[in-house]
C-alpha positions in Angstrom: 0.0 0.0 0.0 1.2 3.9 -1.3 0.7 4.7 2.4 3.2 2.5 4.1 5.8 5.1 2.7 4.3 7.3 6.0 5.1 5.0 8.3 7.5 5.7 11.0 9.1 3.9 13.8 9.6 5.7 17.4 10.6 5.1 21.0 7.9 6.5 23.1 7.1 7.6 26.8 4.3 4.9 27.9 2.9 7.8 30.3 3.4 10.6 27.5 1.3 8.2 25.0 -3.1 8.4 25.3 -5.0 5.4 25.4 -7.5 4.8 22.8 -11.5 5.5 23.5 -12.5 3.9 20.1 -10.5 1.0 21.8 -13.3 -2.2 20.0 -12.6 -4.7 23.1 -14.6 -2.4 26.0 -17.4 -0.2 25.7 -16.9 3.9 26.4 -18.7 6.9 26.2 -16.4 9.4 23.9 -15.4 11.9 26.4 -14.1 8.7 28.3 -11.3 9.7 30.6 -8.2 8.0 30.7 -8.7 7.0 34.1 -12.0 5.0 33.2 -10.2 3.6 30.4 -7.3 2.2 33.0 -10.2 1.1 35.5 -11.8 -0.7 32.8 -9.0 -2.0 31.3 -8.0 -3.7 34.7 -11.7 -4.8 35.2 -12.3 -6.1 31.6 -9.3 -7.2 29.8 -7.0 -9.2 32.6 -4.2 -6.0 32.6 -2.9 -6.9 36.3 -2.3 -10.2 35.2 -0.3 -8.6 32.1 1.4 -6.4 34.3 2.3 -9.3 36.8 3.7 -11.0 33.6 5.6 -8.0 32.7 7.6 -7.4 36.1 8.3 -10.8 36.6 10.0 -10.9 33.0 12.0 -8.1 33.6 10.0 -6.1 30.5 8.3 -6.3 27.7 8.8 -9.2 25.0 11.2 -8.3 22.0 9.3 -7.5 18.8 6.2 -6.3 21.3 5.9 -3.3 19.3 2.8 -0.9 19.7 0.6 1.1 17.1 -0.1 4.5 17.5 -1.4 7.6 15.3 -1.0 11.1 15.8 -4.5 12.9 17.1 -4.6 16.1 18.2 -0.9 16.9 18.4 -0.6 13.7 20.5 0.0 10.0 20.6 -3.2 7.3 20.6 -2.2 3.5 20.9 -4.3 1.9 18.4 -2.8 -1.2 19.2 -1.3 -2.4 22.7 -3.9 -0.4 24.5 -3.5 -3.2 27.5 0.8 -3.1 27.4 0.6 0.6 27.4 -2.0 0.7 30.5 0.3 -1.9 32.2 3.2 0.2 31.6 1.8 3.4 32.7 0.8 2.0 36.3 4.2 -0.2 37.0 6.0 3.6 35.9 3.3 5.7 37.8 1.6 3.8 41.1 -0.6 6.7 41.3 -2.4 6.0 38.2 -3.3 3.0 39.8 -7.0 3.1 40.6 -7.8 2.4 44.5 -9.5 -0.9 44.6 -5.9 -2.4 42.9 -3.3 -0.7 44.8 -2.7 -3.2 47.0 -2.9 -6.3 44.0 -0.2 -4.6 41.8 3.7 -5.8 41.3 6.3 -3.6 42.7 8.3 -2.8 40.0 12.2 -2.9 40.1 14.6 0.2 39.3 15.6 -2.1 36.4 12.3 -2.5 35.1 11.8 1.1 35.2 14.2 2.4 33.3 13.4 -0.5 30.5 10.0 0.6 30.3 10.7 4.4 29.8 10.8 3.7 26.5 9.0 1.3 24.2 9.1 0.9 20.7 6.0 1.7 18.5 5.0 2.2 14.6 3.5 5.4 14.3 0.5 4.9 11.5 -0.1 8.0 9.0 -3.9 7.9 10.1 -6.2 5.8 12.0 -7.6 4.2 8.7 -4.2 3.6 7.1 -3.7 1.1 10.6 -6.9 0.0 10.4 -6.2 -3.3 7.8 -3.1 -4.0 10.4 -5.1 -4.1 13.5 -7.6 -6.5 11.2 -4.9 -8.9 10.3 -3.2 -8.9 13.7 -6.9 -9.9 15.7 -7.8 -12.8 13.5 -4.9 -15.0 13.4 -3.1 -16.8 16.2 -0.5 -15.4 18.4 -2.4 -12.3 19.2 -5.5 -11.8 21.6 -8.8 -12.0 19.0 -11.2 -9.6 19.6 -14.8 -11.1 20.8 -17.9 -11.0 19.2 -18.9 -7.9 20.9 -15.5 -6.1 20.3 -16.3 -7.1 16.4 -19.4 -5.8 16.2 -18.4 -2.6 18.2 -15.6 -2.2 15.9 -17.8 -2.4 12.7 -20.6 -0.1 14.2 -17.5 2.4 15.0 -15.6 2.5 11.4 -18.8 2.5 9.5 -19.0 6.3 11.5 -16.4 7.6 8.8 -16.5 5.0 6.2 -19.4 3.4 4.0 -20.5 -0.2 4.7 -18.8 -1.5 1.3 -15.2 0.1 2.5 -15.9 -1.8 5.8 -16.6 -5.0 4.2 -13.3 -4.9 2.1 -11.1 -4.0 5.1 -12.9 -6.5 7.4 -12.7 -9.4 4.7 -16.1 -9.7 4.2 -19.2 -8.8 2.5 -21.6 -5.6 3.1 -24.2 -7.8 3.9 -22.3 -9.7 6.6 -21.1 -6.0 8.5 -25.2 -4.8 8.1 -25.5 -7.9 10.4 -23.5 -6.8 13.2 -24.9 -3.6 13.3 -28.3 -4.9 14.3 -27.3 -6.9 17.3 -24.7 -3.9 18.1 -27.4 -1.8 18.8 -29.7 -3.9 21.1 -27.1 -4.6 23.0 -26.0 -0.5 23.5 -29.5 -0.4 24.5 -29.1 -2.4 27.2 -26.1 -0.8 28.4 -27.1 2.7 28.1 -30.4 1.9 31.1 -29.6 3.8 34.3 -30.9 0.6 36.5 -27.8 -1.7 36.5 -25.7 -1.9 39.6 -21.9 -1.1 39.2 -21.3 -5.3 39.3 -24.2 -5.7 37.1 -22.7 -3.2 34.3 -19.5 -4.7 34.6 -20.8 -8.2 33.6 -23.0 -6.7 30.4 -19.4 -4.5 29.7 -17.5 -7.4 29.7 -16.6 -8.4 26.1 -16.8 -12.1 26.7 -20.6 -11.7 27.6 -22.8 -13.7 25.4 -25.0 -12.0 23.7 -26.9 -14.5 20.9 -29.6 -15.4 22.7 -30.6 -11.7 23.8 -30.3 -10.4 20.4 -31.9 -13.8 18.7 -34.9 -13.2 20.7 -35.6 -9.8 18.9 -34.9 -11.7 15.6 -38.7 -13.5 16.7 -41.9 -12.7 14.8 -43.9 -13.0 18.2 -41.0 -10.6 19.8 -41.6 -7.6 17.5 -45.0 -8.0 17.4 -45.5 -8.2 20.7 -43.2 -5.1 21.4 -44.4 -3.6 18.6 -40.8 -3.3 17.6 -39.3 -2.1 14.1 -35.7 -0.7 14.1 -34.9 2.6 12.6 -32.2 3.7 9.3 -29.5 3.5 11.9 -31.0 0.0 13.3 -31.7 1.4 16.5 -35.2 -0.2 18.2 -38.0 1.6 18.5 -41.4 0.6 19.3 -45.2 2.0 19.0 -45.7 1.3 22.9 -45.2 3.7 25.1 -41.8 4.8 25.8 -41.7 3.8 29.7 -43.3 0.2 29.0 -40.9 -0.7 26.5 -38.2 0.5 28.2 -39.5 -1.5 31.6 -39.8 -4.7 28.9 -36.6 -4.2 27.4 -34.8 -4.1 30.9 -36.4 -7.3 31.9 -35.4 -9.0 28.7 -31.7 -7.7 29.4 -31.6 -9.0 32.7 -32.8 -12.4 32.2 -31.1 -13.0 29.2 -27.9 -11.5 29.8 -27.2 -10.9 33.6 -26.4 -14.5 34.8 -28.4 -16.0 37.5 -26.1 -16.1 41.2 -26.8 -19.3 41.9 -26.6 -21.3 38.6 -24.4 -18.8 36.8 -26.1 -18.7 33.8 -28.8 -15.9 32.9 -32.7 -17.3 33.0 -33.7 -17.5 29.6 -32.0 -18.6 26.8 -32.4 -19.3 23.0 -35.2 -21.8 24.0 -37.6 -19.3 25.2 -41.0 -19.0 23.5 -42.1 -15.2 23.3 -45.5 -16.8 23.9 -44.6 -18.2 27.4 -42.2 -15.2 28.1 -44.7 -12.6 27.7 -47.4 -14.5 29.5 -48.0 -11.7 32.5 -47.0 -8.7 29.8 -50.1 -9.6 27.8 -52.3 -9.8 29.9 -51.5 -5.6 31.2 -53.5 -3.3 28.8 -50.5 -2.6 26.9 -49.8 -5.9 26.3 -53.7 -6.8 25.5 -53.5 -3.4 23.2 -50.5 -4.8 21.1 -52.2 -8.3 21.2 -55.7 -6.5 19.2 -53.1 -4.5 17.0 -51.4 -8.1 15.9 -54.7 -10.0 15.7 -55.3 -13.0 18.4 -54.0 -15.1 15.0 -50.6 -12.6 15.0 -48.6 -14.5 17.9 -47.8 -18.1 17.7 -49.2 -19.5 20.7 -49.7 -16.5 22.6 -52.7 -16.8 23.2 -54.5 -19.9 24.8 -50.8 -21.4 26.0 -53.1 -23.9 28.6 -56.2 -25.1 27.7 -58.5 -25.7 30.4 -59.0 -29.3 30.8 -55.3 -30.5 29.2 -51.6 -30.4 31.1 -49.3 -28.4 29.7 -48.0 -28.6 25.9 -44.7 -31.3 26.3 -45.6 -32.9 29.4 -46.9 -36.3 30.2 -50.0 -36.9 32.8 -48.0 -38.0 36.2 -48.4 -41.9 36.6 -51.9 -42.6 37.6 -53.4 -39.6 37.0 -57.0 -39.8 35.4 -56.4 -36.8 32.9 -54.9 -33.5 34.2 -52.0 -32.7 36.1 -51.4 -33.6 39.7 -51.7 -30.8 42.3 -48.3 -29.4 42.9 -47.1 -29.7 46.0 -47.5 -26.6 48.3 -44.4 -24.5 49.3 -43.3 -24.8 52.8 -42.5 -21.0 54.4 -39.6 -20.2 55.2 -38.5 -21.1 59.1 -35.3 -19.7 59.2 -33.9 -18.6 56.0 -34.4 -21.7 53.9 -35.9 -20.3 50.8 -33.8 -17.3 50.5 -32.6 -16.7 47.0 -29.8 -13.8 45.5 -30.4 -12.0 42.4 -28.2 -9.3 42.9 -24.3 -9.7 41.3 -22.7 -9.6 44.5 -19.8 -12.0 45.7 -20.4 -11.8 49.2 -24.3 -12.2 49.2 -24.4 -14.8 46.6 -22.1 -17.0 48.7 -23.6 -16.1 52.0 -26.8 -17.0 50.6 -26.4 -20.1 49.7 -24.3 -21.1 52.6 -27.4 -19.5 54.9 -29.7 -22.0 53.4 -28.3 -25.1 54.0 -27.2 -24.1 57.7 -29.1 -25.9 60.2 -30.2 -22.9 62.9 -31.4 -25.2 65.6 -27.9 -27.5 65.7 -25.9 -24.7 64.6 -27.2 -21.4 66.3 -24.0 -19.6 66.8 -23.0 -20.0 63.1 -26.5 -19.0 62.3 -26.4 -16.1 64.3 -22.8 -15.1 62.8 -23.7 -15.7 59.3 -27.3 -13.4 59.8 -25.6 -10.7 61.0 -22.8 -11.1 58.1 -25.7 -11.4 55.3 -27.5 -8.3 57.2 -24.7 -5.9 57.1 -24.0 -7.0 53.4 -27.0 -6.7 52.4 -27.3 -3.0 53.4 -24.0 -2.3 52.3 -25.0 -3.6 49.2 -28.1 -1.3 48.7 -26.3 1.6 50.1 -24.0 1.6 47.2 -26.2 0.5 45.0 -28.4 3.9 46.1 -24.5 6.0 45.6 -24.7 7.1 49.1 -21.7 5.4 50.1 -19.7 8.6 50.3 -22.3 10.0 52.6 -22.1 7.4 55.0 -18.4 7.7 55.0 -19.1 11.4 56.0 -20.0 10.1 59.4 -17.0 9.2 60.6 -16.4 10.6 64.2 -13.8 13.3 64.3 -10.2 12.3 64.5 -10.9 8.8 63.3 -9.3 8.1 59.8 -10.0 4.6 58.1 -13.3 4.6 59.7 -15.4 1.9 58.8 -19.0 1.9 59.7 -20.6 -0.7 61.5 -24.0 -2.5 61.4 -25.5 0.2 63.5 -24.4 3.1 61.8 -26.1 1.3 58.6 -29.3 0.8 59.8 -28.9 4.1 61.3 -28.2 5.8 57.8 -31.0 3.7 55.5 -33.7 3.9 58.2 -33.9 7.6 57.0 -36.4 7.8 53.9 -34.9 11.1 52.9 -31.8 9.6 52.6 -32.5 7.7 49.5 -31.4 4.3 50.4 -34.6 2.5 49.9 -37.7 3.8 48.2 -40.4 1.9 50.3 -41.4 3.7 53.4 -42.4 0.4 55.2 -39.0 -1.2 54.6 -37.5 2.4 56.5 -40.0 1.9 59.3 -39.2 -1.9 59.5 -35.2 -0.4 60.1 -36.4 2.1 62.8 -38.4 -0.3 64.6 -37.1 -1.8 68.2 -37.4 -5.0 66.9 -34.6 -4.2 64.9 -32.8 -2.7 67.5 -33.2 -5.5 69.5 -32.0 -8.0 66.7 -28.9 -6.1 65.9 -28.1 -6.3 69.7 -28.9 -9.8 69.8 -26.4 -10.7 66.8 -23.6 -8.2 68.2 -24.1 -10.1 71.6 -24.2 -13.7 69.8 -20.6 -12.5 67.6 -18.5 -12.1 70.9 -20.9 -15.0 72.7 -21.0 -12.3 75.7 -24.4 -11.4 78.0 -26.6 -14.4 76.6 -26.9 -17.6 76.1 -27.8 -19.2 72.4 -31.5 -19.6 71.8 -32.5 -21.2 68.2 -36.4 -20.1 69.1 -35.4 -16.3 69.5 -32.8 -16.2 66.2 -36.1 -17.2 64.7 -38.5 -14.6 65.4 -35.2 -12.1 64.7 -34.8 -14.2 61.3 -38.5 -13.5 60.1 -38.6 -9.9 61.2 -35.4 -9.0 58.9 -36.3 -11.6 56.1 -38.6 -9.1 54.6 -35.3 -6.3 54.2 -33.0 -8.9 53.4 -35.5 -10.3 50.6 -36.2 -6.6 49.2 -32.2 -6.2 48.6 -31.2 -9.7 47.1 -34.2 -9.3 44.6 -32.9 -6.2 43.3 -35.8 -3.9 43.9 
């Protein structure tokens, strides 16, 4: 190519060079900063590890060399976003974002003064590179760029160049890049809602997330026409319902088929489901009866009618010695202790204290129970503290003269039992907080942690167990 004359080869400050916010692998707004690049980065695309791999081989690898263009009167890694990241953090600790202080290598003076200086190929223009970064992410040797980071990629060139140019540096056909665009754009929908939690966000960010069976859903007859969906000349989705039902639909379908479920670790629905079955309760709202008349009762395949009245249900065989009909289903058994407690929240701590907390046996183990109640309390409210961004407010109580505090349980309850403080939008779960039964529970726990005052009683933990169910419940199912 006449173009490769431009080329250049340069030695290059890691810290004087910009990382990339058209970067395919992770998704950013365009006024990204580079510190939310570096935090992303770390959270997204395995850069400690990279950096632990760098300091313990004393550098970089030979013939490691970056891309860059010119932007704005400064350098933008096109390519080695992640080694240029690493590098900037192991030269400058405090570019290290807090939560990974403590995780990252200490790098040596001899490491240093390697990685002052690494080599790079400075493009002409970003489109001149572009067939380079193509060639270098779809064969072996170099980290391939995801489904997602593909179809971001496509969506982003075909912003400055025509769907034919794309095809021909992608290797492919136009019809084959209109495809991605599609999907692309379903997916940005789910990611630009305001409802996810910073560890739910994360997991729909993450360019390994699996996205066919969210977008294949859309692909359904019954989907659109129960949505009323169409997509606009850009392929964004749009729909004749109105604009805060279809937005409430769409969230649901993007957290059961994309957020995966705590406890199995895979997301609810999947490329089985029948629009039909899924939008059993949305049909029967007038919405959902209004886009059923607008379709016709003939327009959804077995949307209507899904149970007739005197068979089982479509698939399943009558229960052995059963006249006709399905047997009665067994009834649930209420909760005692915390038995049927269930997580839906992406939390570490409260999916694995939930399903520890329902195996645990209260009555043979009450001291553990009490512990791990008292654990799963104050997680929970940490949990929907943050979740509310009203951490930093709690922090702001901190008695004088006291740095590194760290509030405890009562200084929790304390803060979300206030309705004006935003934690929780129910007034009964507040008044539930400021109640002395909860004041009494929190003293029982605290007493029950240092086994001081009291003796273990399985019949009291219980009555303290149902009075905070109802908060801990609220929390773990994400309201």
């Amino acid at each position: 190519m006449a173009v490769n004359s431009a080329w250049t080869t340069q030695d290059l400050d890691p810290r004087k060079i910009l990382l990339d916010v058209r970067n395919p692998r992770i998704e950013l707004g365009p006024n990204a900063s580079q510190e939310e690049i570096r935090l992303k980065l770390l959270k997204l695309e395995e850069v400690l590890a990279l950096a632990r791999s760098i300091a313990k081989s004393d550098g970089l690898f030979q013939g490691e060399r970056i891309i860059t263009v010119i932007e704005n009167n400064k350098q933008v890694v096109l390519e080695g976003n992640r080694r240029v990241a690493a590098c900037q953090m192991l030269l400058n600790p405090s570019l290290i974002p807090d939560e990974y202080k403590g995780r990252f290598p200490e790098p040596s003076t001899a490491l240093k003064a390697t990685l002052r200086e690494i080599g790079a190929d400075v493009a002409p223009t970003r489109q001149a590179a572009e067939p380079i970064l193509t060639k270098r992410h779809t064969e072996r040797g170099v980290k391939a760029w995801s489904p997602v980071a593909k179809m971001r990629r496509a969506v982003r060139l075909l912003e400055r160049m025509s769907v034919d140019e794309v095809a021909e540096l992608l290797g492919t056909t136009p019809g084959a890049v209109r495809k991605l665009i599609r999907p692309y754009r379903l997916l940005k929908y789910a990611l630009d809602l305001t409802v996810w939690s910073e560890d739910e966000r994360t997991v729909l960010e993450d360019e390994k997330l699996k996205t066919n069976p969210y977008t294949r859903f859309f692909t359904l007859a019954d989907t659109q026409q129960i949505l009323r969906l169409s997509f606009d000349e850009q392929q964004n989705p749009v729909s004749e319902l109105p604009e805060a039902i279809f937005r409430k639909q769409m969230t649901k379908i993007a957290r059961d088929f994309l957020i995966p479920d705590p406890v199995t670790g895979r997301p609810q629905c999947d490329t089985r489901t029948v629009p039909a079955v899924y939008f059993e309760e949305f049909l029967k709202t007038p919405a959902g009866k209004k886009a059923a008349k607008a379709a016709g009762k003939d327009g959804f395949a077995g949307a209507f009618n899904t149970k007739s009245d005197d068979q089982g249900e479509p698939g399943k065989k009558d229960p052995a010695g059963s006249k006709g009909g399905t047997a009665d289903p067994k009834p649930p058994r209420a909760s005692v202790f915390f038995e049927n407690l269930a997580c839906h929240v992406v939390d570490d701590n409260l999916i694995k204290l939930t399903q520890e907390i329902k195996t645990i046996n209260h009555q043979r183990m009450p001291i553990a129970a009490s512990l791990m109640t008292r654990a799963l309390f104050e997680c929970a409210l940490v949990y929907q503290i943050k979740k509310a961004k009203k951490w930093g407010e709690v922090l702001k109580m901190a008695p004088q003269n006291k740095p590194g505090w760290d509030p405890g349980l009562g200084d929790l309850i304390k803060f979300a039992k206030n309705f004006d403080n935003g934690v929780f939008t129910e007034r009964n779960i507040c008044k539930a907080l400021a109640s002395h039964i909860t004041d009494q529970a929190k003293n029982y726990l605290d007493a029950m942690t240092h086994i001081k005052y009291q003796g273990v009683d399985a019949s009291i933990l219980e009555s303290y167990a149902n009075h905070l169910r109802g908060t801990i419940k609220y929390i773990l199912e994400d309201n």
